[in-house]
Structure formats: C-alpha cells, structure tokens
C-alpha positions in Angstrom: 47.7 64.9 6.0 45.2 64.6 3.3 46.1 61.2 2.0 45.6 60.3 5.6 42.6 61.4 6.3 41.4 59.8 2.8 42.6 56.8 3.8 41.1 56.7 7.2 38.1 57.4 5.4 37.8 55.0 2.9 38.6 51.9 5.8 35.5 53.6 7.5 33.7 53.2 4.9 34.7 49.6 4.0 34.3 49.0 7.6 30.8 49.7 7.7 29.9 48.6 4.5 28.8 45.5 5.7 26.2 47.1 8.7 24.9 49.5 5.7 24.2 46.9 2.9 23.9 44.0 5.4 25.4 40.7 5.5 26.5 39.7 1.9 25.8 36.0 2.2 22.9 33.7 1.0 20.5 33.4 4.3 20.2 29.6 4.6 16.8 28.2 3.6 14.9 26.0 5.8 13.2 23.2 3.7 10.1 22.6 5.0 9.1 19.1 5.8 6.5 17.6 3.6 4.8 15.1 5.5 3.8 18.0 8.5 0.3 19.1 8.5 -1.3 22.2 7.7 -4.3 23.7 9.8 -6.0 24.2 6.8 -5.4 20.7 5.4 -7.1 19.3 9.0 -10.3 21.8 8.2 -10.6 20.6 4.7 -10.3 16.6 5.3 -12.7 16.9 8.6 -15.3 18.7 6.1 -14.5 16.1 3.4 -15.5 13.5 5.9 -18.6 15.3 7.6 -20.4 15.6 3.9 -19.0 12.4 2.8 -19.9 10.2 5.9 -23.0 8.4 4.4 -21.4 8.2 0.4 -19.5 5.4 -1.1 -16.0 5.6 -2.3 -17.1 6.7 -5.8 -18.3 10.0 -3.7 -14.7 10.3 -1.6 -13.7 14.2 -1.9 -10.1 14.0 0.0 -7.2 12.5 -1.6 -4.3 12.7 0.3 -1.1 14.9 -1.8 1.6 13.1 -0.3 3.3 10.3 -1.4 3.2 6.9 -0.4 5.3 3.4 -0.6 3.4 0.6 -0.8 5.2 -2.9 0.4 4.5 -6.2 -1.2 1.8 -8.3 0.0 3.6 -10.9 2.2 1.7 -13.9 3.8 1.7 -14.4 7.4 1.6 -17.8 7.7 5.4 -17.6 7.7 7.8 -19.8 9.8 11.7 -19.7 10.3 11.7 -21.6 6.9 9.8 -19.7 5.3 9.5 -16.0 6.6 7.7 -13.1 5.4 8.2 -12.4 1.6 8.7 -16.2 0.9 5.9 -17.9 -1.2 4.2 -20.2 1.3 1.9 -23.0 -0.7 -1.4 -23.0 0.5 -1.2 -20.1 2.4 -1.9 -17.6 -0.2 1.1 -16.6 -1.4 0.4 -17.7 -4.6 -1.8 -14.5 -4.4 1.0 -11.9 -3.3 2.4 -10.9 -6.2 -1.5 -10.6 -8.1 -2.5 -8.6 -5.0 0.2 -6.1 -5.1 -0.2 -5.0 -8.4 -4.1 -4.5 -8.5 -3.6 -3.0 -5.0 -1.2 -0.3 -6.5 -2.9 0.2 -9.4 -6.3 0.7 -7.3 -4.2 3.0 -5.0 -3.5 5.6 -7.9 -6.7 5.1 -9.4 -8.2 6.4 -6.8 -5.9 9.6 -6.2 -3.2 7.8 -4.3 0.5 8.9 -5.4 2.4 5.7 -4.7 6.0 5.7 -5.0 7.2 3.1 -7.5 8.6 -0.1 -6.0 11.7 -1.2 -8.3 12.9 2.6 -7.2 12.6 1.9 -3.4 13.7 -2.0 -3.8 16.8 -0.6 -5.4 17.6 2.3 -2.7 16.9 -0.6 0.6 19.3 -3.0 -1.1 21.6 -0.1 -1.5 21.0 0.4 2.0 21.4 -3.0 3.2 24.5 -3.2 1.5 26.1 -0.3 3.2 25.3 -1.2 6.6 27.6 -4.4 6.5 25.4 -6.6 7.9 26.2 -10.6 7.4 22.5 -11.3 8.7 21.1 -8.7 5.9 23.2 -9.8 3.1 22.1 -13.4 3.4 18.6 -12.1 3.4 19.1 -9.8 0.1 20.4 -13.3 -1.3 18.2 -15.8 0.1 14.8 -13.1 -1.3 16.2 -10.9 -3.7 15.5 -13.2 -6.7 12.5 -13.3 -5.9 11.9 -9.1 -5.6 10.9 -9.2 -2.3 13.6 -8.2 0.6 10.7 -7.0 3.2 10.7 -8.5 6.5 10.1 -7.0 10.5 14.0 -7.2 10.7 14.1 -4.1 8.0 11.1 -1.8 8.4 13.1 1.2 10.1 15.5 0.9 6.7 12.2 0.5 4.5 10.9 3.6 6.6 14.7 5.5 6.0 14.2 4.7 2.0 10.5 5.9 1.6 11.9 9.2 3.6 14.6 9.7 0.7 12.0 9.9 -1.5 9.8 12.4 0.3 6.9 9.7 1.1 5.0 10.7 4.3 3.3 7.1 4.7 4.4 3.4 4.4 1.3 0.8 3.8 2.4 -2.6 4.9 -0.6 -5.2 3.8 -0.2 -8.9 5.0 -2.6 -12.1 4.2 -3.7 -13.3 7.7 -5.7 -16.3 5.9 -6.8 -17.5 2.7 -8.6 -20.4 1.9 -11.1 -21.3 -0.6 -13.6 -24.4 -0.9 -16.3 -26.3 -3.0 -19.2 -28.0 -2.8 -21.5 -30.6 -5.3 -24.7 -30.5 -4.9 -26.8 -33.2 -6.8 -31.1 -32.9 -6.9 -32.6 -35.7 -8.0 -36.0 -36.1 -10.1 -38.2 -38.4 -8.8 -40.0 -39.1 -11.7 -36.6 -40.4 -13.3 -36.3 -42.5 -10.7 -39.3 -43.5 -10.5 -39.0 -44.4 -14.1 -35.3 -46.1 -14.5 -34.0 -42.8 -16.3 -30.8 -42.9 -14.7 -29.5 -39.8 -16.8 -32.6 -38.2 -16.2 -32.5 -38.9 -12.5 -31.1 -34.7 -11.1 -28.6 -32.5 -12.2 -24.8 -32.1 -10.1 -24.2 -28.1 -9.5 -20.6 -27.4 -8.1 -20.4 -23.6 -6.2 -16.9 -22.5 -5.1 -16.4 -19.8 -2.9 -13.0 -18.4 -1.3 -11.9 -16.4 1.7 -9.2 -13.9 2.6 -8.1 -12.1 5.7 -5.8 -8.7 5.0 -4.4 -6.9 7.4 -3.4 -3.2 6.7 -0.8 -1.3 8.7 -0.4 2.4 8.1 3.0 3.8 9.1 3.7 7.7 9.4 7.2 8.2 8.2 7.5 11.1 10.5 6.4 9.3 13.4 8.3 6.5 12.6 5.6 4.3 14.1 2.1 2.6 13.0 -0.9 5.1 13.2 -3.2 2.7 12.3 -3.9 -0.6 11.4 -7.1 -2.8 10.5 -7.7 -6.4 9.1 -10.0 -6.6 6.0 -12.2 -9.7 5.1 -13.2 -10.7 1.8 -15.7 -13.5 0.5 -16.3 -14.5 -3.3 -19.7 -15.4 -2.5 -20.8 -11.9 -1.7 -19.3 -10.4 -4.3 -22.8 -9.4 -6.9 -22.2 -8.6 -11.0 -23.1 -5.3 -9.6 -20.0 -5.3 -7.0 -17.9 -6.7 -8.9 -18.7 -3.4 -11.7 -18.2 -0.8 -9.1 -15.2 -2.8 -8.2 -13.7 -3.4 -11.3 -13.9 0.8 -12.0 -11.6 0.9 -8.7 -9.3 -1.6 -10.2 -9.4 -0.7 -13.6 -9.4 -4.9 -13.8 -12.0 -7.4 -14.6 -12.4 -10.6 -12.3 -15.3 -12.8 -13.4 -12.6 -14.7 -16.1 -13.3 -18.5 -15.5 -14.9 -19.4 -12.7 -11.9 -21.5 -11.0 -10.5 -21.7 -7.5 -7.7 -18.9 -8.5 -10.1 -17.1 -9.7 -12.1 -17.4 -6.5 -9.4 -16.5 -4.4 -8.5 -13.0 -6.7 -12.7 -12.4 -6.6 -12.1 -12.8 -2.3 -9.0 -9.9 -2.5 -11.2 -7.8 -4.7 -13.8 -7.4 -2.4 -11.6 -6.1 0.5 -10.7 -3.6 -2.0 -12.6 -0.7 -2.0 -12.5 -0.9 2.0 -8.9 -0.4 2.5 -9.1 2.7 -0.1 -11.2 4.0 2.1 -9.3 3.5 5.0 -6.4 4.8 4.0 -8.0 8.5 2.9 -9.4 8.3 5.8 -6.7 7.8 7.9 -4.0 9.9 5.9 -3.8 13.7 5.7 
C-alpha cells in the first residue's frame, strides 16, 4: 500500500512539474525589424532639421544608422539596344562608372553606411540564377561583364537582396542628360590692326562648360516602393575654387585636374553632389 501511494505520489509530482517550474522550452524570440521607426528617432531627426534648416551640409546633425545599397549610375538615354546599365556614347555613360564611385565614397563620408556592391552583385546573380528565368540569364550574360545587371525588369530582386543584408533603403541614381560644350572667343587690338601686326592683332580664349541632369530615387525596402525621388542639375560653370573646396571635403576627391571636356563633365556631377547628400538625410530616418 505504501509503494502505491509513493508511486501515486511521485507521478503527481512529475505531473505538475511542468505548471510549477513552467514550460521548459526556449520562448521563441521575435527579431525586431530594423528598418521600422522609432518615436524617438522621428523627435530627434524633426529637431535635427528645425535647427539645421538654414545651415549647409557641413552643419547636417542626422545621419541616418541604417544601411543602405547604392545602385550603379545608369544612363537613361537607353533604347532596346542599349538598355539601362549599357554604356551609351554620348549620353554620359562614359561617366557612370566615375560617378558611382565618388557617389559612394561621398555617401560614407558623410555618415552614410552603404552596403558594398560586389557583395549585393554577387547575392542578385545568385538570385537570378535560381529563379530559372531564360529572359534573366541572357541579361546576367549580355551585362555581367560589364558589372552591371541593374535594369526596371529586376528591382523587386535588387530590393529582396538589399533586404538579406538588413538595408532599409535602395538609392537608384540615373543620368537624365549630359552634355558639355565650347566656345572661342577671339578680341582683337585695334591698334595691331591698325598697324599690320597680325600676331599682335587679339588673343583666342576657349571656355568649356558641361551639363548633367541626375535623377535620384529613394526606395524603402520595407515599403517596397519609392518614397521619394528628385532630379539634380549640375553646371561646370558655376562651380567657384571655393565650391569646388567644400566639395572636394564631401568627396574626399579633387576635380580641377586639366581643364578638358571629361573633366568638365566630372566638375558638372560634382556639383549635384552635396544636394543629393542632403536629400537623402533628409528623406531617410
């Protein structure tokens, strides 16, 4: 009878065990998602704007924390021959590839933590790849030498790549126009003239100026949708020795080299520089 009751005992026991000492396995932990804003993140950019309304970008106090993928520059000017992401000759594609490396070199300069683009190149061809698609695959070959594969047929699997790697934004910059131009001026000295001094007669001065159009688009990841977008204009003859200073602290890059119609064209970029930084902090949490 005793055994009995002991054993009736100890099941109890066992039996309730459980309810005493509660439930045994790990809770599950929900991650929280990194690209959701805070209350107190909203406060402190809407304060960071308020005092920093009048100030230049050397005065910006809000930098965004999260992380960001920054697409290649691709021209516009595209056709069914030559898309988006194909170099398109007198269209300022010669100018992609230059402009996406000072522009993501300006981005983290400037606070902006972009993610690096031979990681998310490498994860969309992976993706590609997987999804089968005879369309796709001739795309990867036909751009993939060239280490561009962006084009509007891929932007959800660009926006599924930067969301493997935590980034809360996706900043898709395309040339809308670039041109650039010169002009000869010759003054004449009417004295020479006057006097059969053809040598002496004026002086030829040659100014060249150039001209870009850039059009920013900001995508939220967890939107999955553009939240803003703004085109950018840039001139070579506006850009000072005393722009082109603040500009080159932004770009960590000096652009008064040589003078030439390249040269022009990378002076044109520069100046839209500082203007999309500041678009983007101010549009990103």
């Amino acid at each position: 009878m005793n055994t009995r009751r002991k054993a009736i005992s100890l099941a109890l026991l066992f039996g309730f065990f459980p309810l005493v000492f509660g439930c045994t396995s790990t809770p599950k932990v929900v991650e929280r998602d990194p690209c959701e804003a805070e209350a107190s993140e909203v406060l402190l950019k809407a304060k960071a704007i308020s005092e920093g309304s009048k100030e230049t970008l050397r005065g910006i106090r809000y930098h965004t924390k999260r992380k960001v993928v920054l697409m290649p520059v691709t021209s516009a000017s595209g056709s069914a021959a030559s898309p988006y992401g194909v170099p398109v000759p007198g269209a300022g594609a010669d100018l992609s590839g230059f402009a996406t490396e000072i522009m993501n070199q300006s981005f983290r300069n400037e606070g902006i933590k972009t993610v690096a683009w031979f990681k998310v190149s490498k994860k969309l061809k992976e993706l590609l790849a997987s999804q089968n698609n005879n369309q796709q695959q001739m795309m990867m070959n036909m751009y993939g030498q060239q280490g561009s594969i962006v084009n509007d047929e891929n932007l959800n699997e660009v926006i599924q790549v930067a969301k493997d790697f935590s980034a809360c934004y996706v900043v898709r910059p395309v040339i809308l126009k670039s041109s650039s131009n010169s002009n000869t001026k010759t003054s004449y000295n009417p004295v020479g003239l006057a006097f059969g001094f053809g040598g002496l007669a004026g002086s030829t001065k040659t100014t060249s100026n150039a001209e870009i159009d850039l059009k920013i688009d900001i995508i939220s990841t967890r939107e999955e949708d553009i939240i803003a977008s703004k085109t950018f204009s840039g001139r070579s003859a506006l850009v000072s020795k005393d722009r082109a200073n603040v500009l080159d602290g932004i770009t960590g890059s000096s652009i008064f080299s040589g003078g030439s119609q390249s040269d022009q064209t990378r002076i044109a970029f520069y100046d839209t520089i500082d203007k999309i930084v500041e678009f983007l902090e101010d549009k990103m949490l």
